[in-house]
C-alpha positions in Angstrom: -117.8 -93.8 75.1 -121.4 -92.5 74.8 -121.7 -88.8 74.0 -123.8 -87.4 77.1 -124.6 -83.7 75.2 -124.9 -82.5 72.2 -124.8 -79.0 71.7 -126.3 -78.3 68.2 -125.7 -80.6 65.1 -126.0 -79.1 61.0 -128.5 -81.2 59.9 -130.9 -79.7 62.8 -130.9 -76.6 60.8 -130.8 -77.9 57.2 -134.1 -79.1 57.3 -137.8 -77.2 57.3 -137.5 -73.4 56.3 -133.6 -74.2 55.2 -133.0 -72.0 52.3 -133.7 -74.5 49.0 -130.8 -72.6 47.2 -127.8 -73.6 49.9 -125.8 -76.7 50.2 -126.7 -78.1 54.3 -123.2 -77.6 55.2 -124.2 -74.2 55.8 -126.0 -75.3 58.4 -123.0 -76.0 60.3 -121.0 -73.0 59.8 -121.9 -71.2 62.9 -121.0 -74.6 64.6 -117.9 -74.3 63.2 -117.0 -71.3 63.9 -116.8 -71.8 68.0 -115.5 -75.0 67.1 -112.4 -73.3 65.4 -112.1 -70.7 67.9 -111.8 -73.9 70.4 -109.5 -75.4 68.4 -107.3 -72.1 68.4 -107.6 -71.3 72.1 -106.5 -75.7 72.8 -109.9 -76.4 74.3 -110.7 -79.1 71.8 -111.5 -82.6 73.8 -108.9 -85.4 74.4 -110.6 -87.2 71.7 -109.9 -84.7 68.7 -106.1 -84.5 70.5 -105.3 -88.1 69.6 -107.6 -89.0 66.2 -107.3 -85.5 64.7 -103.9 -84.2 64.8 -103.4 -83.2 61.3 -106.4 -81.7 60.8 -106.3 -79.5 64.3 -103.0 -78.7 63.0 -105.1 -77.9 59.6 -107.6 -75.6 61.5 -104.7 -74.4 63.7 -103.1 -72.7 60.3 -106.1 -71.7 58.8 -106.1 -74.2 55.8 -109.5 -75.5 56.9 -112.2 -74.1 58.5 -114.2 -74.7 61.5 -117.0 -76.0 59.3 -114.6 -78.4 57.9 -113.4 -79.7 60.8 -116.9 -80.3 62.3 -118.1 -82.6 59.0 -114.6 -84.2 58.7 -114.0 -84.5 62.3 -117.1 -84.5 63.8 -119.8 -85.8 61.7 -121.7 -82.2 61.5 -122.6 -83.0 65.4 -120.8 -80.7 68.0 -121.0 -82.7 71.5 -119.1 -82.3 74.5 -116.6 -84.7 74.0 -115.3 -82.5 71.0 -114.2 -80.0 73.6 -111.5 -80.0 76.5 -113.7 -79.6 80.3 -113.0 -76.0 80.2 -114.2 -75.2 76.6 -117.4 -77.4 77.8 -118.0 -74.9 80.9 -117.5 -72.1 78.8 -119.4 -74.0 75.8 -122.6 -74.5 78.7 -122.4 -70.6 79.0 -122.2 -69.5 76.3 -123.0 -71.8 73.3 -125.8 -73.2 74.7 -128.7 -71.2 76.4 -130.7 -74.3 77.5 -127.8 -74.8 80.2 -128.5 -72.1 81.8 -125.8 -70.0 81.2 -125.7 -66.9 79.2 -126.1 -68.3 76.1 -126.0 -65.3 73.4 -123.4 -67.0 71.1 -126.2 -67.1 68.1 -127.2 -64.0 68.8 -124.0 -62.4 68.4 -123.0 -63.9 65.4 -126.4 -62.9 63.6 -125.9 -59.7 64.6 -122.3 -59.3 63.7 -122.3 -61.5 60.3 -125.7 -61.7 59.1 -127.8 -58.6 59.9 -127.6 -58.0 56.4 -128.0 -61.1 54.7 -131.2 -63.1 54.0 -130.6 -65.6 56.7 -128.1 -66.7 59.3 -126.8 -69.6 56.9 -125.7 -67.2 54.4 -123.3 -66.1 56.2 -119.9 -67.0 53.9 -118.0 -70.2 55.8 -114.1 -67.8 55.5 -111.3 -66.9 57.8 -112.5 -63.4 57.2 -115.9 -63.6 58.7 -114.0 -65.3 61.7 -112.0 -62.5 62.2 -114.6 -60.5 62.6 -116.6 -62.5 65.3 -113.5 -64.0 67.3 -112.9 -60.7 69.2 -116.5 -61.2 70.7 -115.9 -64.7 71.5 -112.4 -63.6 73.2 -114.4 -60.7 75.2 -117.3 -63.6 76.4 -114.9 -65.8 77.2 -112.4 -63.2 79.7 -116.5 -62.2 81.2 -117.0 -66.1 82.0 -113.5 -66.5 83.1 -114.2 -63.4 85.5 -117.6 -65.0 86.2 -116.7 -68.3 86.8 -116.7 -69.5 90.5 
């Protein structure tokens, strides 16, 4: 099945002005960070459902992260098929501003979990750091759902 979208992928942001002194992974981690609040909200695609069990299972009790998933599971790309119709429409909105949806996903994980930091890939790939940002992917999520036609 060809992959019609791709949303954002690690390796476009471990290249150029990538910080010499981090592994690329940490490219990913903002990736994997809506990808493991899909995975906790069952939005994940039909494709993860049957070839990824243990590992949503994995991400489902917190022994791997988002991040993890997304190089395990997903080769460090995040496309539409990795996400159930609804987490794409929601994904369109708010993920991904070239959609034309609302599109402010990066901007509030920068300003929740790096403001401080020397660069948006330093921010720490944990379950803590999660916890902080979920409750504003929870609260864009009910606005879309309200929002949604």
């Amino acid at each position: 099945m060809a992959r019609s979208q791709s949303y954002d992928r690690a390796d476009w942001h471990s290249g150029g002005k990538y910080p010499p002194d981090l592994p690329p992974e940490n490219g990913g981690t903002h990736i994997g960070m809506f990808l493991a609040w899909a995975i906790l909200h069952d939005l994940e695609g039909q494709q993860h459902q049957e070839d990824s069990q243990a590992d949503l299972a994995a991400v489902r009790s917190r022994k791997m992260t988002g991040r993890d998933f997304l190089f395990r599971d997903c080769d460090g790309k995040f496309w539409e098929d990795d996400l159930s119709e609804e987490g794409n429409e929601f994904a369109r909105w708010y993920f991904a501003p070239e959609s034309g949806g609302y599109g402010s996903y990066i901007e509030d994980y920068e300003s929740l979990l790096a403001a401080k930091l020397p660069t948006v890939y330093h921010v720490a790939d944990t379950w803590e750091n999660f916890d902080k940002l979920a409750p504003v992917i929870d609260r864009r999520f009910a606005e879309w759902k309200q929002k949604r036609p």
